[in-house]
PAZAPA-4460 file (N, C-alpha, C; in steps of 0.05 Angstrom, whole numbers, plus 32768, in hexadecimal, padded with zeros to 4 digits):
% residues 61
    n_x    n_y    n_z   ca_x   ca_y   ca_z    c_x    c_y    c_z   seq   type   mol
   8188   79F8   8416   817B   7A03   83FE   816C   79ED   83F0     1      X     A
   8154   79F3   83EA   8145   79D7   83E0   8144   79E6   83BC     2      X     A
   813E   79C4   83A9   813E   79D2   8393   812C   79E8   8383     3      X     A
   811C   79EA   8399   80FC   79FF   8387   8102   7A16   8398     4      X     A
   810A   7A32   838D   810A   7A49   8392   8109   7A60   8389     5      X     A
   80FB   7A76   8395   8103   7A90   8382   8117   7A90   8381     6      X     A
   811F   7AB0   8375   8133   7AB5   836B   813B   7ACE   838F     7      X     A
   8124   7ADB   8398   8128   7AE6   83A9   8134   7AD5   83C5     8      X     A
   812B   7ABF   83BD   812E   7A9E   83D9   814A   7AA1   83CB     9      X     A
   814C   7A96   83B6   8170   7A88   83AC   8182   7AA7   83AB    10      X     A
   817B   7ABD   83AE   818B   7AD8   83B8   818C   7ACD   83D5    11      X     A
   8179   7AD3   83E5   8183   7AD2   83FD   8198   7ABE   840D    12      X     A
   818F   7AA4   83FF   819F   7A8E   8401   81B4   7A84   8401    13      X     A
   81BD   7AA2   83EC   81D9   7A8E   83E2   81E9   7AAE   83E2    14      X     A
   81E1   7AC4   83E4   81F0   7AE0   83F5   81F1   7AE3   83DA    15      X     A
   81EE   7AE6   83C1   81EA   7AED   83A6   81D8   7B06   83A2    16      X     A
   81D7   7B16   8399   81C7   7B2C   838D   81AA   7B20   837D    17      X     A
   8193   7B2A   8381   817E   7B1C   8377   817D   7B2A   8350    18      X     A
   818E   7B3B   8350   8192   7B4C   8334   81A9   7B34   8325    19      X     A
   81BD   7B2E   8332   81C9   7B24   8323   81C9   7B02   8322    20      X     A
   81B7   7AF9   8329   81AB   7AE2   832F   819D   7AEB   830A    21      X     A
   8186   7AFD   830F   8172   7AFF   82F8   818D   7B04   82DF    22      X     A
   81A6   7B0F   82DF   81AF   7B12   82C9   81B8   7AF9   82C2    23      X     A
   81C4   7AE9   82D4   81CC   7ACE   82CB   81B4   7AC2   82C5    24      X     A
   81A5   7ABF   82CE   8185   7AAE   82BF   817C   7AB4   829F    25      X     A
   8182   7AD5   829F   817D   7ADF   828C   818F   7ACB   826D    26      X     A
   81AF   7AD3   8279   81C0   7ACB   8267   81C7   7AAF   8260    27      X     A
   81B2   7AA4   8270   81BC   7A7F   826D   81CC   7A7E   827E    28      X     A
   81D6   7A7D   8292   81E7   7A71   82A5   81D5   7A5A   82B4    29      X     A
   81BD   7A66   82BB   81B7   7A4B   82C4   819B   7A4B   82BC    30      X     A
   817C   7A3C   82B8   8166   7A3D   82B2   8155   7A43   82C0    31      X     A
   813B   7A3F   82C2   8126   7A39   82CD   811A   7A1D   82D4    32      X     A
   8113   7A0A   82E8   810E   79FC   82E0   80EE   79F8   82F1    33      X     A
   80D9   79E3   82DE   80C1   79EF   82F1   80BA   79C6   82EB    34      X     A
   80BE   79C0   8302   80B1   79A6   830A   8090   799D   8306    35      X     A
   808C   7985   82FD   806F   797E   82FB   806A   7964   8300    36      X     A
   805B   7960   830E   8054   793E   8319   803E   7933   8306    37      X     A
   8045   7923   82F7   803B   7914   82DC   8025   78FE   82F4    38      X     A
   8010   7906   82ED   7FF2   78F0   82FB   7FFD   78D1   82F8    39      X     A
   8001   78C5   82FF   7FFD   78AC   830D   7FE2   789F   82FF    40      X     A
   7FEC   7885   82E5   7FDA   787D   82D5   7FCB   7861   82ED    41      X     A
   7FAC   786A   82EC   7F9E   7855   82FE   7F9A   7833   82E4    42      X     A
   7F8E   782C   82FA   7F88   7810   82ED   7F7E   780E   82CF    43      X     A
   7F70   7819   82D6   7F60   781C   82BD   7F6B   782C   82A2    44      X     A
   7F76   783C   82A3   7F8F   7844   8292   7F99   783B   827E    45      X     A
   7FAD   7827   8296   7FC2   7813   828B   7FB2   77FA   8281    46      X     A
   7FA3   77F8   8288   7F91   77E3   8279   7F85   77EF   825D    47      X     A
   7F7D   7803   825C   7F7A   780F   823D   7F8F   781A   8234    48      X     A
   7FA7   7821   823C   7FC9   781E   8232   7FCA   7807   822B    49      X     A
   7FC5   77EF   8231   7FD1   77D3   8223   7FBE   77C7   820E    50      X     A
   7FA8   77D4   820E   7F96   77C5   8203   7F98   77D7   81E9    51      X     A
   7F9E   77F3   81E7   7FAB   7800   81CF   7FC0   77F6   81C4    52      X     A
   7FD7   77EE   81D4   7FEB   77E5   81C7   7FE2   77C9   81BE    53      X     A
   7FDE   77BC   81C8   7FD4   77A2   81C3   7FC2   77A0   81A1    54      X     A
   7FB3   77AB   819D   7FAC   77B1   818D   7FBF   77C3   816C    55      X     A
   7FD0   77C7   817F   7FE4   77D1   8163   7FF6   77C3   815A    56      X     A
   7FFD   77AC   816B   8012   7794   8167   800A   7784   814F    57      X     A
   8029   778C   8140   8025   777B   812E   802C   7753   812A    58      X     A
   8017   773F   8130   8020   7729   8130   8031   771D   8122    59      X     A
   8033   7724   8108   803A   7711   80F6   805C   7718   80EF    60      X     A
   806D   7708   80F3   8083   7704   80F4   8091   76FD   80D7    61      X     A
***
């Protein structure tokens, strides 16, 4: 069983009813969860990430 599935996949899967799957989802027993792959900051980025922060640093001690 891999972690990304329907509910009709995680019925068949697991010999559970696809109704009572949706009532426990319903009631909070278990959630939804929906994955997202956050972009991958290029060079250039992180060089205007530092050069922002850099600029907000306060020197004086």
């Amino acid at each position: 069983m891999s972690a990304r599935q329907t509910l009709r996949c995680l019925a068949s899967a697991t010999g559970i009813p696809k109704t009572t799957l949706m009532r426990h989802l319903a009631a909070g027993v278990f959630r939804r969860a929906t994955t997202r792959v956050k972009p991958k900051l290029t060079d250039v980025h992180m060089a205007r990430r530092f050069a922002f922060a850099l600029a907000h640093v306060e020197r004086a001690f």
